[in-house]
Residue, then its C-alpha position, 0 to 999 in steps of 0.5 A: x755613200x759620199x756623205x759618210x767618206x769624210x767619217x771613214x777617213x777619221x776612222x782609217x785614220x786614227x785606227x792608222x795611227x793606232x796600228x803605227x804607234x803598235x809597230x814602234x815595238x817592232x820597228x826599233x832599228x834607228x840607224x843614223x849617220x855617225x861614227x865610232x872611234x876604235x881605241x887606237x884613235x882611227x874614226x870609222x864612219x858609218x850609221x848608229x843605230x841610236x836608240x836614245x840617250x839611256x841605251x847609248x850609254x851602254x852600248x853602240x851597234x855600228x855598221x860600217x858605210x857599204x855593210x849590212x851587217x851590225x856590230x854590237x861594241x860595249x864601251x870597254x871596246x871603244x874611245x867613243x862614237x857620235x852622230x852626224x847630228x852632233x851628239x859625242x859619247x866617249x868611253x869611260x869608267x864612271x863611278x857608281x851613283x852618289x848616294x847615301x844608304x838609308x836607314x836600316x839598309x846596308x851599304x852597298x857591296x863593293x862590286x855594286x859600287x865599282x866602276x863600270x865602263x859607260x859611254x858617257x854623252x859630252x855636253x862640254x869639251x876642253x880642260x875639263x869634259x862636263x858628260x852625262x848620263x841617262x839611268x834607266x829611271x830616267x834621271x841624268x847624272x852629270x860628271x866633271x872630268x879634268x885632264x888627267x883626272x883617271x875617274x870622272x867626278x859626278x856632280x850630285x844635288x841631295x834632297x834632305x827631308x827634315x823629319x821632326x816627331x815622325x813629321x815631315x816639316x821640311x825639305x831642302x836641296x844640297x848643292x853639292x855639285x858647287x863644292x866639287x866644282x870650287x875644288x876642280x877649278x881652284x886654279x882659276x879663281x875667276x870662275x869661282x864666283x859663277x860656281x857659287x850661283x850655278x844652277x843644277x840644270x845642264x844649261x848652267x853647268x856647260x855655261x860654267x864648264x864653258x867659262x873655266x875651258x875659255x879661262x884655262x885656255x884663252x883664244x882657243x875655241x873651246x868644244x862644246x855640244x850644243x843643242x839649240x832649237x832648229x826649225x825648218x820650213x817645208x811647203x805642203x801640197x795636195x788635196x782636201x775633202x770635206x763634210x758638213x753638218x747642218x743642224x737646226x733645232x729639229x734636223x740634222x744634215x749632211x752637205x758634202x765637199x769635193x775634192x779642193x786643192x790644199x796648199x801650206x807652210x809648215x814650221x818644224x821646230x825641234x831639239x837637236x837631239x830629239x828633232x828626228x823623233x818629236x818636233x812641234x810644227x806650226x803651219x799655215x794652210x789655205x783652202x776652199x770647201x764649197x758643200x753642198x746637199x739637199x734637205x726637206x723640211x716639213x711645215x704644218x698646214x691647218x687640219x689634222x695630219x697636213x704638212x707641207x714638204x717643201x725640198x731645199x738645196x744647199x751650197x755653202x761656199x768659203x775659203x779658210x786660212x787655217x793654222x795647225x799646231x801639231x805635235x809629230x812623233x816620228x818611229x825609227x826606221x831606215x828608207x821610210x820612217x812612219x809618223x804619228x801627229x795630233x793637234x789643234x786648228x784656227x781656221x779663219x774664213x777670208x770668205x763666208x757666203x751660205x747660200x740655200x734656194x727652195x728646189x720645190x715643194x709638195x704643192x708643186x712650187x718651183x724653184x727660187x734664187x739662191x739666197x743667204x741662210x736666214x734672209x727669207x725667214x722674215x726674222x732678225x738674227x744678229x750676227x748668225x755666221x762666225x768668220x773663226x773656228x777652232x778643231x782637233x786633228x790626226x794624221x799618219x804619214x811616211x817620211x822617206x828619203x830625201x830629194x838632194x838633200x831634202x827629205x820628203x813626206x806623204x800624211x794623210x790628216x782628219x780635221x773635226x771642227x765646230x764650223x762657222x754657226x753662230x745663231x742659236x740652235x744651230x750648228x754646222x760642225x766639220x769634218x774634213x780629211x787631206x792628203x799631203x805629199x810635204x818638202x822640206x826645204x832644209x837640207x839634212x845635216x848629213x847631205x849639206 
């Protein structure tokens, strides 16, 4: 039974990932430090139930600190709210999206195209707001709103098709967004130069918006929403078990590991605004496997129907730097917040040593030595043993609330690798299963 754990682990797991991934429909609750602000102007601090940029535009569901009880608000109810994290949204009427009716349809009603209260995400702050919005199709619309101003102006890039003879010949985009952006700054003549080579992407339009705030009122610390990448480093420790498979041109075998002690690193690098959902981690692992098993071989003997069956023992030992680059995506959740990771490895071994000895045989041999794979065969085989492999992992976990300020997590991972065979015909692919219990060593933005 010890031969097939390691395949049982890779089955538990994926089939745990699969039953996580199914629970993020149930478990849609996402409730992170943030606040609201009631029309009054009074900031009552609590948590949001965030449940991503396109459904936070319409809606808030706040619960006080100390109270169970959940309050939906739309945003004519409310000045704005935000998370701890950092992300703004304020309320405020939004026109409908720029568009031109197509041919043969009809224009839009004036219901369809009047303003709606939205609760739009501030990308920049200052004399003029640069906000955003997230449409359930998944595209962002970005607006200018000065002081002032009643209605927030959206910043629209078209795309013009070129149809000639009922071809299409070309296609070309319209910046729109830069006449609109030279008749709001007009009054500062320096911006007007970088408004006529700004991109349409959220970068260059903060870094516009930013440079008319600083240019409008200089020596002020102008407001803006950064999302710079973040990156945190967590030490992982626990165990690791292990099965190789040891194949030749005519049998297959397992040789199992015990358990071994894991250490490691891990990078975590993630958006802001996406960091508690999907990051990209990198990590840095060390750990020993010494696998062992026993096979027979047969060898034909002169006559009809006579072999020699001779038992072998086999103890590969290494010990392998390996490093994991994974993508996580961690589910909603409060106390406990399940996630999924899937990735690639390169292990290298700092330490190679396959050994084998003859335990006996059916002519009633004793045992031999221990010696290196291959060095008794008589033959010359250049280079039979690799110190690089490459592998796919999986893993589940829990992440759970932090230890002053540092959150901590237990995952359980599979590993399916290729081994360290070189010499033709042969292969030794490896399995392995670990269970980690991770801390990180960054404090949480909300207990720093």
């Amino acid at each position: 039974m010890a031969h097939y754990s390691a395949d049982l682990f890779f089955t538990a797991t994926i089939i745990g990932a699969s039953i996580l991934g199914a629970r993020e429909a149930q478990a849609q609750a996402d409730f992170r430090p943030g606040y609201i602000v009631q029309p009054a102007g009074d900031t009552v601090r609590g948590q949001i139930d965030y449940r991503g940029a396109r459904r936070g535009a319409q809606q808030c569901l706040f619960r006080a600190v100390g109270d169970k009880e959940v309050v939906p608000f739309q945003p004519s109810q409310l000045r704005g709210y935000g998370l701890a994290s950092g992300e703004h949204y304020l309320s405020q009427l939004t026109p409908a999206a720029a568009s031109l009716p197509s041919a043969g349809q009809p224009a839009a009603t004036e219901a369809a195209t009047a303003p709606q209260p939205m609760f739009l995400e501030v990308l920049a702050a200052g004399e003029a707001h640069l906000l955003a919005r997230h449409d359930p199709a998944g595209g962002t619309h970005y607006y200018i709103l000065k002081k002032g101003a009643p209605l927030p102006t959206e910043l629209v890039q078209e795309r013009r098709q070129v149809v000639q003879d009922g071809n299409l010949r070309s296609e070309t985009l319209l910046p729109v967004f830069r006449g609109v952006l030279t008749t709001q700054f007009a009054d500062c003549p320096a911006v007007l130069l970088r408004v006529s080579k700004t991109e349409y992407k959220e970068s260059a339009l903060v870094a516009v918006v930013e440079q008319y705030n600083a240019c409008r009122q200089p020596g002020q610390l102008v407001a803006t929403r950064k999302q710079p990448t973040e990156a945190n480093l967590e030490v992982l420790l626990g165990g690791q078990l292990s099965q190789t498979t040891y194949n030749d041109n005519e049998n297959s075998d397992k040789l199992s590991a015990g358990v071994a002690p894991e250490l490691g690193l891990a990078l975590r690098v993630g958006r802001r605004t996406a960091k508690q959902k999907l990051s990209l981690r990198l990590e840095l692992h060390y750990a020993r496997q010494v696998a062992t098993g026993t096979f027979e071989r047969k060898t034909a003997l002169p006559g009809p129907g006579q072999y020699l069956t001779t038992t072998y023992e086999a103890r590969f030992k290494a010990a392998y730097l390996r490093l994991p680059a994974l993508v996580r995506y961690t589910l909603p959740g409060t106390k406990l917040r399940p996630f999924i990771e899937v990735g690639a490895s390169f292990n290298y071994a700092i330490q190679l040593d396959p050994q084998q000895r003859k335990v006996s045989d059916s002519k009633g041999a004793g045992a031999t030595d221990w010696y290196t794979l291959f060095s008794n065969t008589g033959l010359f085989i250049v280079d039979p043993f690799r110190r690089y492999e490459t592998g796919f992992l999986a893993g589940v976990g829990l992440q759970s609330a932090s230890i002053a300020g540092h959150p901590i997590a237990v995952l359980a991972r599979v590993e399916k690798s290729d081994g360290f065979m070189a010499a033709s015909g042969y292969s030794t692919p490896v399995v392995r299963g670990s269970l980690l219990l991770s801390f990180d060593l960054t404090k949480t933005k909300a207990e720093q």
